[in-house]
N, CA, C and O of each residue as an XYZ file, in Angstrom:
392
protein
N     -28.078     -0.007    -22.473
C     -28.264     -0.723    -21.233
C     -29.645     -0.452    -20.655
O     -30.439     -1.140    -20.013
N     -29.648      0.449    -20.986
C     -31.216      1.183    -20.348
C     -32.683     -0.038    -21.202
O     -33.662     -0.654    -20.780
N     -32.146      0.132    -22.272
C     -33.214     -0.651    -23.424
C     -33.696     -2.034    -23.161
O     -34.833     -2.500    -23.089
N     -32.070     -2.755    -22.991
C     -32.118     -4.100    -23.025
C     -31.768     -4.711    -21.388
O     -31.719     -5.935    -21.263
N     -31.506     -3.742    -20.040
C     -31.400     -4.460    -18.505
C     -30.370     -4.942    -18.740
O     -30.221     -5.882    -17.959
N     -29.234     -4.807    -19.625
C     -27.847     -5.270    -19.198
C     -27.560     -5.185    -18.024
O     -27.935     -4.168    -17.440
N     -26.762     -6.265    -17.232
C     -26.343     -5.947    -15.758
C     -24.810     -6.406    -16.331
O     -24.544     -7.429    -16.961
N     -23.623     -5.004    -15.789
C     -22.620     -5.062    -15.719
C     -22.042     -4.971    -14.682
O     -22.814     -4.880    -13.728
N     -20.801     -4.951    -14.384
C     -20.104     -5.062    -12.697
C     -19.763     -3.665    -12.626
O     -19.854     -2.897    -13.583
N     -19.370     -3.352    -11.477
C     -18.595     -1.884    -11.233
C     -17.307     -1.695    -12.300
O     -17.419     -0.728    -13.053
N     -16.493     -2.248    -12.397
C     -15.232     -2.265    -13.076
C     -15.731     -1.893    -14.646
O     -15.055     -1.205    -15.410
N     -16.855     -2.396    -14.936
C     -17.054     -2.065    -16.657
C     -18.052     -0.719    -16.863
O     -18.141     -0.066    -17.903
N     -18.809     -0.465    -15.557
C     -19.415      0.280    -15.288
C     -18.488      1.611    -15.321
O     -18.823      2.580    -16.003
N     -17.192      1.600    -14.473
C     -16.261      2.887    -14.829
C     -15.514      2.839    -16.198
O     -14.928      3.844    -16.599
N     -15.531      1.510    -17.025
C     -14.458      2.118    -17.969
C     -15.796      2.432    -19.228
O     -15.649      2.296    -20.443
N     -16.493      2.674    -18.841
C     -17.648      3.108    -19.629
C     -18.293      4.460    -19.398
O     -19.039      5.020    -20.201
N     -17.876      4.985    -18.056
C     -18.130      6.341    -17.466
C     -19.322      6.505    -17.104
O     -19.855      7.601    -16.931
N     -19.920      5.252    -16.937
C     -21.298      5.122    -16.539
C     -21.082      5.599    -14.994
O     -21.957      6.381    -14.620
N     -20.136      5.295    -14.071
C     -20.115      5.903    -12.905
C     -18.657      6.586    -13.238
O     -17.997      6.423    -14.264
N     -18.322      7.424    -12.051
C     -16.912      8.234    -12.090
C     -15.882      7.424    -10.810
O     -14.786      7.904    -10.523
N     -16.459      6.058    -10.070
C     -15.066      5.794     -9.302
C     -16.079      4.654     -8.631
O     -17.276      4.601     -8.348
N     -15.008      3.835     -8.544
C     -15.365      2.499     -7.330
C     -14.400      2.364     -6.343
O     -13.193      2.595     -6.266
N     -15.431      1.841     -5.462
C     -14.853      2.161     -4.298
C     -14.805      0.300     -3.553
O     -15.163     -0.786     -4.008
N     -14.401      0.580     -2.714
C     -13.971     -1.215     -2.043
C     -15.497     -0.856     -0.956
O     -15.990      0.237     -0.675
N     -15.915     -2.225     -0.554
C     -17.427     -2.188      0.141
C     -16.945     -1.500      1.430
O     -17.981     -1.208      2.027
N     -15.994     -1.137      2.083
C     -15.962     -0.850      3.000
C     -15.212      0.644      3.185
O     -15.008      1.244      4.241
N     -15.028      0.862      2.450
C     -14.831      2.399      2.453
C     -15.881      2.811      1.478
O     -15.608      3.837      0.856
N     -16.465      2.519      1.338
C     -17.873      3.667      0.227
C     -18.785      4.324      0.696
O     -19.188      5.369      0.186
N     -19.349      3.695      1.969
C     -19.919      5.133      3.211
C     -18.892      6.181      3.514
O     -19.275      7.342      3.658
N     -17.901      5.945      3.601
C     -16.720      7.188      3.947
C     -16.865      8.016      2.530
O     -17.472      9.076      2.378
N     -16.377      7.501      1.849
C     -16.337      8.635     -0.052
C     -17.318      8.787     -0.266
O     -17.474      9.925     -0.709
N     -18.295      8.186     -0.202
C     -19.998      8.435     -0.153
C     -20.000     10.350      0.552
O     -19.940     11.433     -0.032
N     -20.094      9.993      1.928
C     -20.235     11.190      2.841
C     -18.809     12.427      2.371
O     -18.673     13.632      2.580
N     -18.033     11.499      1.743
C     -16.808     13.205      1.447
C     -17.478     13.720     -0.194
O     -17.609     14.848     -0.672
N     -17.679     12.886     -0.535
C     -18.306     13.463     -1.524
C     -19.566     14.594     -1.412
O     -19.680     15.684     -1.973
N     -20.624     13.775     -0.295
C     -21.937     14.536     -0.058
C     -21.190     16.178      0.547
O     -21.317     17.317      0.098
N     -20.412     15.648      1.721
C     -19.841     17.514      1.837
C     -19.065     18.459      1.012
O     -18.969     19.628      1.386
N     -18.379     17.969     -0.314
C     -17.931     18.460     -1.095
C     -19.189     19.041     -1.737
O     -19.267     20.269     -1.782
N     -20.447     18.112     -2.372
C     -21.280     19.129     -2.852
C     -22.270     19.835     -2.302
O     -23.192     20.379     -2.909
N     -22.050     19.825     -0.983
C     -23.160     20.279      0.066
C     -22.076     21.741     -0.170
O     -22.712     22.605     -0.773
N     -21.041     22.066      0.066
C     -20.197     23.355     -0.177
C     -19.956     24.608     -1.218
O     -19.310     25.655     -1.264
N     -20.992     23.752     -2.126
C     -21.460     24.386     -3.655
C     -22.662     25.131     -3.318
O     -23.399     25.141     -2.333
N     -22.641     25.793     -4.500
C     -23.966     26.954     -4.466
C     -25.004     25.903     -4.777
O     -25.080     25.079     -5.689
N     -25.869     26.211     -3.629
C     -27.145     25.715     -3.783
C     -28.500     25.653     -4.993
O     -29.444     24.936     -5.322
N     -27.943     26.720     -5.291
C     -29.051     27.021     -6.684
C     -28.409     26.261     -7.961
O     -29.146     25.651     -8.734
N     -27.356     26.305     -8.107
C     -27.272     25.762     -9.019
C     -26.908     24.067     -9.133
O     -26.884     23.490    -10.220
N     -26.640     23.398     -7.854
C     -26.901     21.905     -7.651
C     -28.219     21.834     -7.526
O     -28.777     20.741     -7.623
N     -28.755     22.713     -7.347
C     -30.640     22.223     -7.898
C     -30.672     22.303     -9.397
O     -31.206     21.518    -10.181
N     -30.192     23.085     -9.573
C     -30.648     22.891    -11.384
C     -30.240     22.154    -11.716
O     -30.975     21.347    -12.285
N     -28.403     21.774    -11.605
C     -27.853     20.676    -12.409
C     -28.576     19.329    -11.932
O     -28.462     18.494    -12.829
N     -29.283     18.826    -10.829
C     -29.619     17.370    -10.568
C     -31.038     17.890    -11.336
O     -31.372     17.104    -12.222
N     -31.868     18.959    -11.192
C     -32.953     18.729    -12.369
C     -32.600     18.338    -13.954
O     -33.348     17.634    -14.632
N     -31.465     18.849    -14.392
C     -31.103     18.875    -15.531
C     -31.063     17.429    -15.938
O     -31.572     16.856    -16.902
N     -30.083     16.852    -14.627
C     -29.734     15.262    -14.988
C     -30.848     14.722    -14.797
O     -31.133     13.962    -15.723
N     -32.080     14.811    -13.511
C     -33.208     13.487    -13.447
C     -33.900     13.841    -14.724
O     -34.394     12.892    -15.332
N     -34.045     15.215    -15.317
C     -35.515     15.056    -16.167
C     -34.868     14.484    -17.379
O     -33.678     14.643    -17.650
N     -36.081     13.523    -18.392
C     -35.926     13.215    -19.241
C     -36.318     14.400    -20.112
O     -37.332     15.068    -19.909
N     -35.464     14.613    -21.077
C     -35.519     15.385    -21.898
C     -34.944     14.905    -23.555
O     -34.235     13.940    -23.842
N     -35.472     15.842    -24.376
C     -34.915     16.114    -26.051
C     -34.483     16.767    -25.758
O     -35.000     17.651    -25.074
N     -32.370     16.714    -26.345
C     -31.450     17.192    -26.543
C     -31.265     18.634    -26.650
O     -30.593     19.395    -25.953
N     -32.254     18.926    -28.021
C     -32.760     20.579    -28.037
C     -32.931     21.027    -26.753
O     -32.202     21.906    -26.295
N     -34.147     20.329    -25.885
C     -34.868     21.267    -25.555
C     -34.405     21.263    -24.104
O     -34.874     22.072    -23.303
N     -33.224     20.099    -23.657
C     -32.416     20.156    -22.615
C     -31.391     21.159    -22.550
O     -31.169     21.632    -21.436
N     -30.645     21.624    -23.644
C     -29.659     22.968    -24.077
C     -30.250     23.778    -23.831
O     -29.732     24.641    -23.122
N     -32.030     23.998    -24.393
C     -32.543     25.385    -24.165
C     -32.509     25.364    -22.657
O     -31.740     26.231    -22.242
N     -33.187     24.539    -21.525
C     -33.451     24.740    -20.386
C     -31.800     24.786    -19.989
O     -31.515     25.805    -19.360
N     -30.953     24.102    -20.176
C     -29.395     24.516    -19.576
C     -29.051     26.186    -19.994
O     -28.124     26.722    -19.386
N     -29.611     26.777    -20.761
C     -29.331     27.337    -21.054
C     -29.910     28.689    -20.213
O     -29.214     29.681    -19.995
N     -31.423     28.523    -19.752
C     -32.262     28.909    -18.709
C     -31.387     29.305    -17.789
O     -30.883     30.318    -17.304
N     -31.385     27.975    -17.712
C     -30.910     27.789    -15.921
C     -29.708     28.272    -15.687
O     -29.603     28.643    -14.518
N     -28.784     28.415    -16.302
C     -27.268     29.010    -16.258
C     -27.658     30.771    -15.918
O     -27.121     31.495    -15.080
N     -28.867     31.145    -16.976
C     -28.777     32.474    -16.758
C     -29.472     33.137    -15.381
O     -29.371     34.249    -14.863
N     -30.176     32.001    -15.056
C     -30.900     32.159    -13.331
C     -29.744     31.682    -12.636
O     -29.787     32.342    -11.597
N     -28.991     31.131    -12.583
C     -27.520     30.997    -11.655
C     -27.177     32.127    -11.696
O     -27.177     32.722    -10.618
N     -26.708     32.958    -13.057
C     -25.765     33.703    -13.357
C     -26.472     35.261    -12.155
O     -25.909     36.172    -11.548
N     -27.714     34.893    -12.300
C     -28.283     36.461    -11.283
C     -28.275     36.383     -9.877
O     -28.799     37.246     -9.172
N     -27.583     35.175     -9.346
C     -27.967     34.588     -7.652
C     -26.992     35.718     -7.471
O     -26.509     36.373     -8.395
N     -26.720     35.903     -6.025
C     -25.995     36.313     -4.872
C     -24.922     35.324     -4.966
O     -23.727     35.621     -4.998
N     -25.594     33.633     -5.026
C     -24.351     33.307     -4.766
C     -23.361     32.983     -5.670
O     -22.354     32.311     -5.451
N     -23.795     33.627     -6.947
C     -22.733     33.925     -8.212
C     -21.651     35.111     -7.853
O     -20.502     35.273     -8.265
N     -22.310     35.749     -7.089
C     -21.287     36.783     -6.533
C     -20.477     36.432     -5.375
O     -19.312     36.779     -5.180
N     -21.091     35.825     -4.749
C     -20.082     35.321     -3.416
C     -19.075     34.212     -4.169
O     -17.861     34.136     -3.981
N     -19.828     33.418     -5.016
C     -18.695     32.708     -5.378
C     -17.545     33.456     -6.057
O     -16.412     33.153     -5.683
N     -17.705     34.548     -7.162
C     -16.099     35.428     -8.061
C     -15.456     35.732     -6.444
O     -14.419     35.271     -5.966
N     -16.383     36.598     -5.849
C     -15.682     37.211     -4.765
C     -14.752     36.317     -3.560
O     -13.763     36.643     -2.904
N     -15.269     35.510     -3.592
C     -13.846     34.086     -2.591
C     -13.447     33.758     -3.277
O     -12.330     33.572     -2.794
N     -13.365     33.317     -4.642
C     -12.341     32.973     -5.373
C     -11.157     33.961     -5.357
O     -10.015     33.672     -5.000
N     -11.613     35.264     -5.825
C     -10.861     36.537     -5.761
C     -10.078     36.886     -4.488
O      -9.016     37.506     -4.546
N     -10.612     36.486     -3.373
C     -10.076     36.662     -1.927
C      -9.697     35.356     -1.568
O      -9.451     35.372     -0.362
N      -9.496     33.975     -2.148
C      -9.042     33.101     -1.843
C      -9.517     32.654     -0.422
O      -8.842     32.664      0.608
N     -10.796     32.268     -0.573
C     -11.287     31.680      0.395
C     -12.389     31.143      0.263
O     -13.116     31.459     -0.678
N     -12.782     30.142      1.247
C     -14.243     29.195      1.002
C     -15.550     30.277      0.463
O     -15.898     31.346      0.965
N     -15.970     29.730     -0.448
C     -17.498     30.759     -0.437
C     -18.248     30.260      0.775
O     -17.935     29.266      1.431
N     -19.348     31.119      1.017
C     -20.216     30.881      2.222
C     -22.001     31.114      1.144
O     -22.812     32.013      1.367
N     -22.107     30.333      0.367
C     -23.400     29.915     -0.118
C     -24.401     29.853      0.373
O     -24.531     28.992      1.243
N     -25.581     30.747      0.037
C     -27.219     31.088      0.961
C     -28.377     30.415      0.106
O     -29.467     30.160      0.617
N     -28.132     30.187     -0.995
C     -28.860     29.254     -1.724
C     -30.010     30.229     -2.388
O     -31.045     29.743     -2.845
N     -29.708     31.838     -2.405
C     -30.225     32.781     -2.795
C     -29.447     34.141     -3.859
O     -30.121     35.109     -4.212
């Protein structure tokens, strides 16, 4: 699609997984915004990496190597620890983006 500007509708667009959900025109600012606070509630460091991961164009290789980076710079945040630790205490993490 990318190659040739195919234009498809929403409906073929999800059974292709090109998007994950359609919405009716008038509720899609509402799921729009529950969505944005669902990932606004995530660790910050690592929704930066994953949307770098997705905008940059990359070779396959060399996208694994950098996922592979970047997982291990998540893995040293604080808020890798706040996150085991509310899971463990069953409660919201509180994410510093550090």
């Amino acid at each position: 699609m990318i190659l040739t500007g195919e234009i498809i509708n929403a409906k073929e667009a999800a059974s292709i997984g090109l998007v994950n959900r359609v919405e009716k025109d008038n509720e899609l600012m509402v799921k729009a915004e529950e969505m944005a606070i669902t990932i606004a509630q995530k660790g910050p460091v690592a929704v930066k990496m994953a949307k770098t991961l997705i905008n940059e164009n990359q070779e396959i290789g060399k996208g694994l190597e950098k996922e592979i980076a970047f997982f291990t710079k998540c893995f040293a945040t604080q808020d890798r620890l706040e996150g085991i630790t509310a899971f463990l205490e069953k409660r919201k993490p509180q994410f510093k983006g550090m």
